[in-house]
VMD Tcl script that draws the C-alpha trace (Angstrom):
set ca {
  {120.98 65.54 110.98}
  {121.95 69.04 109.53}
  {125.52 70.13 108.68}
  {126.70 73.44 109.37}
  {129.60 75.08 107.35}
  {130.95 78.55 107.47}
  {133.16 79.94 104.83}
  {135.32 82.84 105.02}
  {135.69 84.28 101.76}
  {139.08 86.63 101.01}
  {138.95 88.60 97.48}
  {141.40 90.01 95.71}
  {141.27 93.51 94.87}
  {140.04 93.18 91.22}
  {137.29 90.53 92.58}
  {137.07 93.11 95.45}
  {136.03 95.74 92.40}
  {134.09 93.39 90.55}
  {131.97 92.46 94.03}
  {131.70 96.32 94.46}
  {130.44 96.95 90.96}
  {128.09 93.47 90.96}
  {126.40 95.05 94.25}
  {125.63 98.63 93.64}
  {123.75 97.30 90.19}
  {121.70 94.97 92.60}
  {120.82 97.87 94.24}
  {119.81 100.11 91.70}
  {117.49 97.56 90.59}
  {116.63 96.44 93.92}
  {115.42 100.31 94.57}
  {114.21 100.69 91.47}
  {111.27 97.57 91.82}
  {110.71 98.81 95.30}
  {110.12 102.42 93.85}
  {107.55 100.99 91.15}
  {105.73 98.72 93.88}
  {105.07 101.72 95.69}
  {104.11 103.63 93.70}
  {100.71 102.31 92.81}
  {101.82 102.45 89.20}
  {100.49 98.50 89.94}
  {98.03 98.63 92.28}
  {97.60 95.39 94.21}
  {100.99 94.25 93.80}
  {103.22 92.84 97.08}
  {106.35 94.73 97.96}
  {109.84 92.69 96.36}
  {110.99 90.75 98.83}
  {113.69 88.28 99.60}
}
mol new
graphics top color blue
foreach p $ca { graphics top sphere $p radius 0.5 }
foreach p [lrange $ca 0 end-1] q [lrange $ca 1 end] { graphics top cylinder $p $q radius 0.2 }
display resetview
């Protein structure tokens, strides 16, 4: 049998900032890998996935 949970997750607003800041480095680094896969700078290489 699988359990279910669901969380509901309230910052405050210096984790709020922190979360914000934490997030738009993923994504610079997130579309920085997909911007090298493409590319072809490594040819034969999958696309970053999750």
């Amino acid at each position: 049998m699988k359990a279910r949970f669901q969380y509901r997750f309230y910052p405050t607003d210096r984790q709020r900032h922190s979360l914000a800041q934490l997030f738009g480095c993923v994504r610079v680094v997130w579309n920085d890998a997909l911007a090298v896969s493409r590319c072809g700078k490594y040819p034969g290489t999958l696309y970053p996935s999750l």
